[in-house]
N, C-alpha and C positions, 0 to 999 in steps of 0.2 A: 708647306709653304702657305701661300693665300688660299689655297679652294679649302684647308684645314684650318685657317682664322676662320674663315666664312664658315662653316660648321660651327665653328666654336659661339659663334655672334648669332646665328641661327637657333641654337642650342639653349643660349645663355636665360631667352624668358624677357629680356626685355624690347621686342613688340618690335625691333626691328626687320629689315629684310635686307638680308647680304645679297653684295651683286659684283660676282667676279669674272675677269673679262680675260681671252687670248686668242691667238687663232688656233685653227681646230687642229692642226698638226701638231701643237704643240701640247693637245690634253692629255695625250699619253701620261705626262706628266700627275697631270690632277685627275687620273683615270681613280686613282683611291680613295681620295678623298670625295670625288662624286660619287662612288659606289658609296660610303659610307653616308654620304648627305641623303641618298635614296633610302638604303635601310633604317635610317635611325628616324626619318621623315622630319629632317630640316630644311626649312623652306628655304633654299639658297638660291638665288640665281643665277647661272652660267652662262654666260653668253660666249661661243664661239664663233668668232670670225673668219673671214678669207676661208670658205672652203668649196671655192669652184675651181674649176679647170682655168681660165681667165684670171691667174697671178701673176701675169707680167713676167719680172725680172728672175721670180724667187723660180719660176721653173719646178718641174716634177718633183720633188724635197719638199713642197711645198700643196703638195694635192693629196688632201686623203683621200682614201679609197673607202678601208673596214671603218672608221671611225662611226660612222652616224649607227650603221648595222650594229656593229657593238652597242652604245649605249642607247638605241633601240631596244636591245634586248635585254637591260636591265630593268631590274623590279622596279614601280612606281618611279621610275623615272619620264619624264615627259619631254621627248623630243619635236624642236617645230623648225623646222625649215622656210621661214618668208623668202617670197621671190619680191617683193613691193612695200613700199612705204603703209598703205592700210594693212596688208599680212602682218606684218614686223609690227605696228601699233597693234591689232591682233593679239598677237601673242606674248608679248609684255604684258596687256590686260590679262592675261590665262595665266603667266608663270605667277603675276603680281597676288590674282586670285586664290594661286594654290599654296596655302601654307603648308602643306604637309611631304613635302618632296621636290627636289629639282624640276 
């Protein structure tokens, strides 16, 4: 699906930067196609949302647990967690920096 365009646009050589977006419960889904964006070192960027305890409605279905640890523990991949408005401008600067890997 999208985190495998964004690879592909990543990929492609023309000087763009992908930037795919969901919440974090739901990357299971794009867990492969992250994996491949770290190995093949496409500068993709991931943003995953909603991933505190404080989801309101959606309730425990809605709270990762293993998520972050996992793709922690992928190769060049770069995980950043902001709690604030300067962390999160932070880190945008750092993903935006790093062509070579999520």
């Amino acid at each position: 699906g999208m985190g495998a365009i964004c690879n592909g646009i990543g990929l492609s050589g023309m000087g763009l930067i992908p930037y795919c977006a969901s919440f974090l419960i739901f990357s299971d889904y794009m867990r492969n196609p992250m994996r491949m964006a770290a190995l093949s070192r496409a500068g993709v960027i991931y943003v995953m949302t909603h991933d505190s305890i404080g989801l309101g409605e959606d309730g425990p279905t809605h709270q990762p647990i293993e998520h972050l640890a996992s793709y922690r523990a992928m190769p060049n991949m770069n995980v950043y967690r902001p709690c604030g408005g300067n962390e999160t401008a932070g880190a945008y600067a750092a993903a935006v920096k790093k062509r070579t890997g999520p």
